[in-house]
DOLUM-638917 format. One record per residue (C-alpha): residue in one letter; x, y, z. Coordinates in steps of 0.5 Angstrom, whole numbers, plus 500, padded with zeros to 3 digits. Layout:
<sites>
AXYZ ...
</sites>
This chain:
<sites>
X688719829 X685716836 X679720839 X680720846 X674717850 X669722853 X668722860 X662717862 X658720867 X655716873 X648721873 X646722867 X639722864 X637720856 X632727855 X632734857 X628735865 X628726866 X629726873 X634722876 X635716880 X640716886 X637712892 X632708892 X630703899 X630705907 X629712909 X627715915 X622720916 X623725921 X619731925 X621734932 X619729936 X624723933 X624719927 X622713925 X624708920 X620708912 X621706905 X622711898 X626715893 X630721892 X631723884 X633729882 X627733879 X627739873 X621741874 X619747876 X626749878 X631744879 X631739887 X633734890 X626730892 X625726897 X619721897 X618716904 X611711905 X609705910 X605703916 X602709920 X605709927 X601711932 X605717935 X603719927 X597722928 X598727932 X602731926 X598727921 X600732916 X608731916 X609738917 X616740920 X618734916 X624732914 X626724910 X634723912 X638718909 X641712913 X648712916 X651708910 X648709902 X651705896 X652710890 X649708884 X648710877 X643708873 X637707878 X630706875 X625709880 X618712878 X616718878 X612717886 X614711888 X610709893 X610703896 X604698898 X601698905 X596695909 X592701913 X592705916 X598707911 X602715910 X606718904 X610723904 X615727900 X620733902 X625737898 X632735901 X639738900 X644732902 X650736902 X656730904 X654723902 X659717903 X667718906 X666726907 X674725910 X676720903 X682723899 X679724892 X682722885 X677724880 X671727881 X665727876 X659731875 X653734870 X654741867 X647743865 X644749859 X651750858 X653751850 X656747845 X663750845 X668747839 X673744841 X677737840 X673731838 X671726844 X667720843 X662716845 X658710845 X653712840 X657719836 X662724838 X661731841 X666737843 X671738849 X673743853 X680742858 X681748863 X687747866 X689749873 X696748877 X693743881 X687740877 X685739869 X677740868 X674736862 X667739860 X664733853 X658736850 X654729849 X653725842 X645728841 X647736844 X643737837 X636734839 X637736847 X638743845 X631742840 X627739846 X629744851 X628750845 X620746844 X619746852 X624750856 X627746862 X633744864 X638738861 X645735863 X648737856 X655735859 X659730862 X664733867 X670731871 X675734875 X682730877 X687733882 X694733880 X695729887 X688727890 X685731894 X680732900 X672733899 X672741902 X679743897 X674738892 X668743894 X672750893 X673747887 X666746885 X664752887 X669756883 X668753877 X660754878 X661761879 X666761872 X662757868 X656762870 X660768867 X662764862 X654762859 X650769862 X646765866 X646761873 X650754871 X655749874 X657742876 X651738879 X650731882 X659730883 X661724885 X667723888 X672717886 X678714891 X682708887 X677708881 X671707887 X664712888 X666713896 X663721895 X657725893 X653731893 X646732892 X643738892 X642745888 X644750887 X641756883 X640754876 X636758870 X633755865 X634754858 X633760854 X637766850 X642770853 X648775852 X655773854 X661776852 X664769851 X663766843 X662758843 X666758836 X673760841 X676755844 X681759847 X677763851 X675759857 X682755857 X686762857 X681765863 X680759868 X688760871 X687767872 X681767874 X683760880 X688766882 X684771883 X679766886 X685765892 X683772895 X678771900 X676778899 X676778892 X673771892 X667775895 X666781890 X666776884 X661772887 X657779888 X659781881 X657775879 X650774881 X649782879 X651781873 X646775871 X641779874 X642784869 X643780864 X635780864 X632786861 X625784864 X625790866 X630794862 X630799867 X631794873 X637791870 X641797869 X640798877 X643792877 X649792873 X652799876 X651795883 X656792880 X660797877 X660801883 X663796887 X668794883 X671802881 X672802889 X676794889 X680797883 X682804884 X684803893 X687796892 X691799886 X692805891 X689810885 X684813891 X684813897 X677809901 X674816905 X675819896 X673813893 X666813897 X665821896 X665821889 X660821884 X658814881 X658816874 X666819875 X668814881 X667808874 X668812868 X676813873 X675806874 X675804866 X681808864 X684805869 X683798865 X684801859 X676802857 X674807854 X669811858 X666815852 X659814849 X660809843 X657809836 X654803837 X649805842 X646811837 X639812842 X644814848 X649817844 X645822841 X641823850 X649823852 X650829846 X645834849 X649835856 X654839856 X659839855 X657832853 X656825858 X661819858 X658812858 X658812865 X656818867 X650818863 X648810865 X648813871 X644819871 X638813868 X639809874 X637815878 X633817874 X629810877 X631810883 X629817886 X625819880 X626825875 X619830874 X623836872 X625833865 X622828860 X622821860 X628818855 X625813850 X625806850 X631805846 X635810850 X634805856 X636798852 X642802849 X644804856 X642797858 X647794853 X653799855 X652798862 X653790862 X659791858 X662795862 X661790867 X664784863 X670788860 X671791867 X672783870 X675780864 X680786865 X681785872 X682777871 X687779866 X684776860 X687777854 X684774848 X677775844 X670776846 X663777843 X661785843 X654785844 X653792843 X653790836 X646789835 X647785828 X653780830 X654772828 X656766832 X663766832 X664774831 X670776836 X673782837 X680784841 X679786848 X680793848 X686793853 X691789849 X692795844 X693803846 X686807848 X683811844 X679815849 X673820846 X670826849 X667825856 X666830861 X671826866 X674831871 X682829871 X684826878 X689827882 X690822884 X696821890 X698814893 X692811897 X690812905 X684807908 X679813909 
</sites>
């Protein structure tokens, strides 16, 4: 059987935090009082966190000595900039001159490089700290590695972890950092234009954030017409260094990111939804860090508390006026009945279980999570601190309610990874729970009468 080729990528680097090279030659620098012609670079640098750097050096002008300090500075690229791939450029390139000489170097975001009007047929970009997903083989020059394929009505997304992932993941593991772990490409069914290209960009970053649990995406696209560079985009977005993290995605399912991107491209189309994804999104990875454990439960019923309110009016189940006027722990408990989760205090999480059980009549999860994120937001002197691992407990709850909550909302119906079970193993999934009847526990949920839905 003939493995299918892994896709080349046009940036790439050999080791986890090797910078990039992307252009190399004139540049102009420029200040409020006009800009004027140098030579430099621009890489793409890791450390600390990921930027574009923009380096410029030449002859000192004499209009220079009045801001000899570069300071509202900015290096602009020429009109014209020929896409390359595997430039060589040392760390500071800087130029030898006669004095009186300058060197420079700015953080730059270039956002559109070449033909921004080009009608695009293949674009390819990098995937940075992503997991190693099993899947199909693919091969490259020096050894094979896993693809990913999502597909979409309009376009197939291939995500090839590279040939080394094994000794890039050690390296990360030793100095932590960033490195490009996957060679992507995105190709439409017809070509389409850089801003459709864009949008798709930026959904699949957001996807694939929630997918890893922490800030990764495309970097670095470049855009294909007719087999030919005519696009790029260099610039970041928020990106997380190599490190642990929770995710209700196992990298042992193959199936589980195929089957959700079509549902989630669908709901993407909503702009409202598009906005409360990207919140959910971003709360969500701020929770999924328990540093400190109270703050990420803050976090999380941010989010529950804003997807309980999208849920219940856009179904008609409240009505906007009833929705802001009910408690948080029964406005989200109501929420995930609604998604068929069960609101009850599981045994898994023993600490909480056992806090929940003293009130009565006895706490549901929400309701009890709740009552802890209030606890650090206006303060409680009339009752005992909770011990520690009430707080981890509810920290571990709370985030998964949050990942079953968009999971249910996206429609997804396969498997996922229960973080609640604190001795689990890579490959260890379980059934979503809304794909068989609830069983829903003892809670102290009121039960709603809920009539059809009037913008309050």
């Amino acid at each position: 059987m003939l493995i299918p080729k892994a896709t080349t990528p046009f940036y790439w680097h050999a080791q986890a935090n090797e910078q990039i090279g992307l252009y190399q030659g004139k540049l102009y620098v420029a200040d409020p009082k006009g800009r004027f012609a140098s030579n430099g670079a621009v890489t793409a640098t890791w450390r600390p966190s990921p930027y574009i750097r923009a380096d410029a050096s030449g002859p000192l002008k004499s209009r220079q000595l009045a801001n000899p300090f570069f300071t509202e500075t900015s290096i602009q690229l020429p009109s014209r900039v020929r896409l390359r791939k595997g430039l060589q450029v040392a760390a500071q390139p800087q130029a030898q001159h006669e004095p009186p000489s300058f060197a420079t170097s700015t953080r730059e975001s270039y956002r559109s490089i070449g033909r921004s009007h080009a009608r695009l047929d293949e674009v390819r970009f990098g995937l940075t700290n992503f997991p190693d997903v099993l899947g199909p083989v693919v091969a490259w020059p020096d050894g094979t590695g896993w693809r990913v394929r999502l597909e979409a009505p309009n376009h197939v997304v291939l995500l090839d972890a590279r040939h080394d992932y094994s000794a890039v993941r050690d390296q990360l593991e030793s100095e932590g950092g960033y490195a490009l772990t996957h060679s992507g490409s995105l190709t439409p069914k017809r070509p389409l234009a850089v801003k459709s290209i864009e949008q798709a960009i930026e959904a699949l970053y957001f996807f694939l954030t929630f997918a890893a649990g922490r800030w990764t995406g495309p970097v670095l696209p470049v855009g294909f017409e007719r087999g030919r560079p005519v696009w790029a985009q260099w610039e970041f977005r928020q990106l997380d260094a190599w490190g642990g993290t929770w995710s209700w995605f196992d990298r042992h399912d193959g199936d589980a990111l195929p089957t959700l991107y079509p549902r989630f491209l669908a709901l993407w189309k909503d702009q409202e939804w598009r906005d409360a994804i990207r919140l959910a999104v971003a709360y969500w990875v701020l929770s999924n860090r328990p540093d400190p454990v109270q703050g990420a439960i803050v976090y999380a019923q941010v989010v529950l508390e804003m997807l309980a309110k999208r849920v219940l009016v856009t179904r008609g189940r409240l009505s906007r006026r009833a929705a802001r006027g009910l408690d948080a722990g029964v406005l989200i408990a109501t929420m995930l009945q609604e998604l068929a989760i069960d609101p009850a205090v599981p045994k898994q999480v023993p600490f909480l279980y056992r806090w929940a059980s003293r009130s009565r009549p006895r706490l549901d999860g929400p309701t009890a999570v709740a009552r802890l994120r209030n606890r650090v937001i206006h303060g409680d002197r009339a009752h005992s601190e909770p011990p520690f691992r009430v707080w981890t407990d509810a920290w571990r709850l709370s985030t998964q309610y949050v990942e079953l909550s968009l999971l249910a909302i996206l429609g997804y119906q396969g498997r996922y990874s229960n973080r609640l079970l604190v001795e689990r193993w890579v490959g260890q999934t379980e059934s979503v729970p809304w794909v068989g009847p609830i069983q829903v526990g003892a809670t102290n949920t009121p039960e709603l009468e809920l009539g059809p839905a009037t913008v309050g």
